[in-house]
Backbone bond lengths (Angstrom), bond angles and torsions (degrees), N, CA, C in turn:
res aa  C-N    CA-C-N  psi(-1)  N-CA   C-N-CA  omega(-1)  CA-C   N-CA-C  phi
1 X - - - 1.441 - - 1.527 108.04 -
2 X 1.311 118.32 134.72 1.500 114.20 176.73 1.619 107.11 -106.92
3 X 1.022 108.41 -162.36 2.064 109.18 -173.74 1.601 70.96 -163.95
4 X 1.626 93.31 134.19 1.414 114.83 138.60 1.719 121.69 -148.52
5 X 1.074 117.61 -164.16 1.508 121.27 -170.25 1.865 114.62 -136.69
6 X 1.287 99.95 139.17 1.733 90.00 -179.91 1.648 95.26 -139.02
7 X 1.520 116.38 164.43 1.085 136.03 169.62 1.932 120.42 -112.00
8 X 1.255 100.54 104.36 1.099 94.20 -179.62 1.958 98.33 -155.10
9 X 1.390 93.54 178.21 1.760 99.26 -158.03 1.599 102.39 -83.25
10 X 1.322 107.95 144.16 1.131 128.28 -155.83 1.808 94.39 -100.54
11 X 1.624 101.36 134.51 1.695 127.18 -172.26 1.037 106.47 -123.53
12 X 1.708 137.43 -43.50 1.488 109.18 -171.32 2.001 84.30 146.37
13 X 1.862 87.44 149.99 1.543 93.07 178.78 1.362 101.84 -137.48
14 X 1.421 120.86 141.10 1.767 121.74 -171.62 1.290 103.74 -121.24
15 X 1.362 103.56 128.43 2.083 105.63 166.20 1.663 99.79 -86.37
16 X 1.293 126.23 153.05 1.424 132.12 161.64 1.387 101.79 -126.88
17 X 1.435 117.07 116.68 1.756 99.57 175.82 1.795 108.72 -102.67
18 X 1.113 123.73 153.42 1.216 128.77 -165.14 1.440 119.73 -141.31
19 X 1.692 104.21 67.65 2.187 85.29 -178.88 1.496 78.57 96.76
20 X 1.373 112.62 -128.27 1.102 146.16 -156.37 1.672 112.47 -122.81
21 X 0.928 112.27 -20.96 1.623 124.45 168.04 1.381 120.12 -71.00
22 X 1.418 108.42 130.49 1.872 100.78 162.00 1.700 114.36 -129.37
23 X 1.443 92.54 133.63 1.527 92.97 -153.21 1.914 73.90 -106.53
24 X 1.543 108.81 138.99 1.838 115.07 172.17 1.128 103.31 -142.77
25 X 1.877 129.25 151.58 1.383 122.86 -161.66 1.837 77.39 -159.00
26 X 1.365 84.78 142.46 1.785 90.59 163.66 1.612 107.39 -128.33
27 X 1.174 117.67 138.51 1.209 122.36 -163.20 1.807 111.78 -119.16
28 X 0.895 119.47 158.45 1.428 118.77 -144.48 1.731 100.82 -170.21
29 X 1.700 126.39 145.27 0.922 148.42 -171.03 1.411 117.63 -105.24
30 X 1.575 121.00 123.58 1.210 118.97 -155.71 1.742 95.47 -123.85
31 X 1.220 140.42 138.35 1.862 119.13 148.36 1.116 126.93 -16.95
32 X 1.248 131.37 115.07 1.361 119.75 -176.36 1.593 104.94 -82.64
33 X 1.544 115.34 162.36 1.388 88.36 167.72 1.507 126.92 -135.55
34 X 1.664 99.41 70.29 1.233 103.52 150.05 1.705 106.73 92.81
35 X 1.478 115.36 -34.82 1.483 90.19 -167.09 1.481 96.53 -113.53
36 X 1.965 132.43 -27.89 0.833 108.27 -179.52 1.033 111.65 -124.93
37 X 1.328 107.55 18.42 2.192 131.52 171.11 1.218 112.24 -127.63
38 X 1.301 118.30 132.82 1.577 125.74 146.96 1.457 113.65 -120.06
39 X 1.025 99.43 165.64 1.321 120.73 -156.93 1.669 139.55 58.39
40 X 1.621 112.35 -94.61 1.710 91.26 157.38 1.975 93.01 -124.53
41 X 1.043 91.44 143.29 1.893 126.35 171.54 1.403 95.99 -47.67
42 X 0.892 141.38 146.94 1.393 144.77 -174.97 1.610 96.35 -113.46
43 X 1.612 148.82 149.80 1.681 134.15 138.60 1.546 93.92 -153.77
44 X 1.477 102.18 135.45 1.513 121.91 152.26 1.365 115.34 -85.26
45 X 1.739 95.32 150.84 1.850 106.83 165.57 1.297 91.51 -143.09
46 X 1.407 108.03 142.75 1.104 113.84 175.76 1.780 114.93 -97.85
47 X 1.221 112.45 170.94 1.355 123.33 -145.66 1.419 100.83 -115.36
48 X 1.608 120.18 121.69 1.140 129.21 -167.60 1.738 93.96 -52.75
49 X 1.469 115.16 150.33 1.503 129.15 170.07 1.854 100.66 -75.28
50 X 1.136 138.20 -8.49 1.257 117.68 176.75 1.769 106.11 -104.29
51 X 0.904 130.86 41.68 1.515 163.53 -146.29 1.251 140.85 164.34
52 X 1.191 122.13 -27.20 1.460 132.24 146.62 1.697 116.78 13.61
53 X 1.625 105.33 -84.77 1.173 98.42 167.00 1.141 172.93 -154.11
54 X 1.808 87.76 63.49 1.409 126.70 143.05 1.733 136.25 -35.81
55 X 2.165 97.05 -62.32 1.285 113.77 151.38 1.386 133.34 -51.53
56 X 1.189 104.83 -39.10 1.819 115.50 -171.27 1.621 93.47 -71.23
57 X 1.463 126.33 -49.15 1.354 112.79 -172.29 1.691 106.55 -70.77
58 X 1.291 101.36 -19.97 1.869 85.08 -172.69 1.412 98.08 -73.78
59 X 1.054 134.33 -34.12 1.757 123.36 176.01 1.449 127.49 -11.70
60 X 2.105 85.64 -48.65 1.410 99.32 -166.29 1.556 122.27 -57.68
61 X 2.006 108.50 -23.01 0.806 108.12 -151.03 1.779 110.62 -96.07
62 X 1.649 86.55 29.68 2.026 80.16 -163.78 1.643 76.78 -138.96
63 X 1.849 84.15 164.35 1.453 108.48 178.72 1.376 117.34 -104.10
64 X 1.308 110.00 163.32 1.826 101.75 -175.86 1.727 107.11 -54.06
65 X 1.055 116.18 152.48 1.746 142.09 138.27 2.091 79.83 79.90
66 X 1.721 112.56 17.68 2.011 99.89 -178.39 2.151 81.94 -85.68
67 X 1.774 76.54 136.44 1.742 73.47 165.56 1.338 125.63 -91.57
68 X 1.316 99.19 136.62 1.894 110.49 163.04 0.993 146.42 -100.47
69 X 1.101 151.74 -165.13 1.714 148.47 179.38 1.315 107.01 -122.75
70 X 1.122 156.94 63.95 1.107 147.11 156.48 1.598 120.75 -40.13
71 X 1.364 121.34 128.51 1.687 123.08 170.50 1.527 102.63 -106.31
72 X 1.224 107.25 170.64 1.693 107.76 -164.84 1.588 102.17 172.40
73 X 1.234 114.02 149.99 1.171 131.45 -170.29 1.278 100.91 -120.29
74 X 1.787 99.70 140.70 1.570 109.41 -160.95 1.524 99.14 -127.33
75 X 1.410 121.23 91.95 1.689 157.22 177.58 1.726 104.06 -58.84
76 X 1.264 120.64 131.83 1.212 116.77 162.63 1.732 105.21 -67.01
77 X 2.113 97.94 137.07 1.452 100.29 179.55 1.225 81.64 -100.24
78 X 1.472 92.67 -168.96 1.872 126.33 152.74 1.669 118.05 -49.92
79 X 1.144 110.16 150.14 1.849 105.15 173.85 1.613 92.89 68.34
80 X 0.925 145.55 4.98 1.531 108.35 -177.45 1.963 105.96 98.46
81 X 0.722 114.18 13.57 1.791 126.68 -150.04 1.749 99.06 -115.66
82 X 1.595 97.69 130.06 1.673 87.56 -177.79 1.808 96.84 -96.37
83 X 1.416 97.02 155.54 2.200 99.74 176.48 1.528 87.31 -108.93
84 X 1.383 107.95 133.49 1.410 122.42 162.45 1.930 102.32 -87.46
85 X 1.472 87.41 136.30 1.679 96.78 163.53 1.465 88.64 -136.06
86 X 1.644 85.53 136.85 1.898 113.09 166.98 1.197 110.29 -82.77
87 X 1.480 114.92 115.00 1.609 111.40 -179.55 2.064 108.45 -114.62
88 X 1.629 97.58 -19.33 1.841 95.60 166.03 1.082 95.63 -120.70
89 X 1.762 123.41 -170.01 1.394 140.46 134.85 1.763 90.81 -149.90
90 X 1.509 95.93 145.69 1.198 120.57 166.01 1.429 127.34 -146.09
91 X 1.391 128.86 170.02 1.300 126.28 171.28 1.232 127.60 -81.99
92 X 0.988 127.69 124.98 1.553 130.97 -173.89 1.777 97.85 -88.01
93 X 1.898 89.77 125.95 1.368 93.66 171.78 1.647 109.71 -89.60
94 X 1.715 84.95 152.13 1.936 83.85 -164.78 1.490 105.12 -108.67
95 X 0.823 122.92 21.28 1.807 126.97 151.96 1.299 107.92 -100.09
96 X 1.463 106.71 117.23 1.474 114.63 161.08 1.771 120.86 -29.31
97 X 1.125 112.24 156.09 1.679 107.64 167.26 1.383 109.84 -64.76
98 X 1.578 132.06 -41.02 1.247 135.84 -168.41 1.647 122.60 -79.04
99 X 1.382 103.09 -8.54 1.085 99.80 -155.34 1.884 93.58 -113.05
100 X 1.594 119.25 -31.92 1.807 115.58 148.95 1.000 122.02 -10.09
101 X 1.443 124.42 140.43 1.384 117.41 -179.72 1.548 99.43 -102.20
102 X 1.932 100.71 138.00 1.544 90.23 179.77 1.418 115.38 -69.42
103 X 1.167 124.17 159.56 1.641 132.77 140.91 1.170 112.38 -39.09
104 X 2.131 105.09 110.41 1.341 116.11 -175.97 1.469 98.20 -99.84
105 X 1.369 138.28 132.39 1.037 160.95 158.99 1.813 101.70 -14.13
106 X 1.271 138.81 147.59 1.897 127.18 143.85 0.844 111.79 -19.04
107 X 1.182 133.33 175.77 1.545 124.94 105.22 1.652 107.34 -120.00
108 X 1.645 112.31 154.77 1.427 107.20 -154.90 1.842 80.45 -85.61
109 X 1.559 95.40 151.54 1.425 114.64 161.58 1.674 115.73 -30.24
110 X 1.142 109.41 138.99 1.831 103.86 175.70 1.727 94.34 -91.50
111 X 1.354 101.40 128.41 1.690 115.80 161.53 1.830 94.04 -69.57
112 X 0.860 85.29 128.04 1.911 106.95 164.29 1.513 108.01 -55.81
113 X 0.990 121.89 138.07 1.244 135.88 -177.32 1.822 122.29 -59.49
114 X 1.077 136.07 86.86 1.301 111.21 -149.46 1.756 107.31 -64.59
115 X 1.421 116.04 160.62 1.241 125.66 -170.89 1.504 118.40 -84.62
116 X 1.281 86.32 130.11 1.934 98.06 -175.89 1.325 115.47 -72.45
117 X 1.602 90.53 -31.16 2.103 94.21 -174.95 1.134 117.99 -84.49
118 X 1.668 120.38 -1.87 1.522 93.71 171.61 1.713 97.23 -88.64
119 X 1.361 109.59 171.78 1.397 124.27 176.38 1.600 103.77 -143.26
């Protein structure tokens, strides 16, 4: 099994409970391309069950089309086919590291100069 991570814009995550089952998918916006999508591509992955709902509550904490990082583990499917399971989501910060401004030091208040001209 490998794990990797992608950045892409954040749509929305659904619990379905069933019996005893919980089926959760976070859904996310891809480029469409053009011949049998416009606008944004719609794709679900569903959300590993030992995380479930962890992921489902972080949903709450993002807005449509803010991008995130999702990590996920990529399972041998059927056919030759890998199954993504969502095991984080997070927010992708959108300022580069380089480009933050560092932490500039105080500087202590300047005492005023005392005055020469009075006498």
């Amino acid at each position: 099994m490998a794990r990797s991570t992608m950045e892409v814009a954040f749509l929305g995550t659904q619990m379905t409970q069933v019996d005893d089952a919980k089926y959760a998918k976070i859904f996310y916006g891809d480029d469409p391309d053009g011949k049998s999508e416009h606008g944004l591509s719609i794709i679900g992955m569903a959300i590993s069950e030992d995380v479930a709902d962890e992921v489902f509550a972080a949903g709450a904490h993002f807005d449509p089309l803010q991008k995130v990082r999702i990590t996920f583990d990529v399972a041998r499917g059927g056919q030759n086919k890998g199954k993504n399971l969502a095991l984080h989501i997070e927010a992708v910060d959108q300022r580069p590291a380089s480009r933050q401004q560092p932490h500039s030091p105080q500087r202590p208040a300047q005492q005023p100069a005392p005055d020469s001209a009075k006498s």
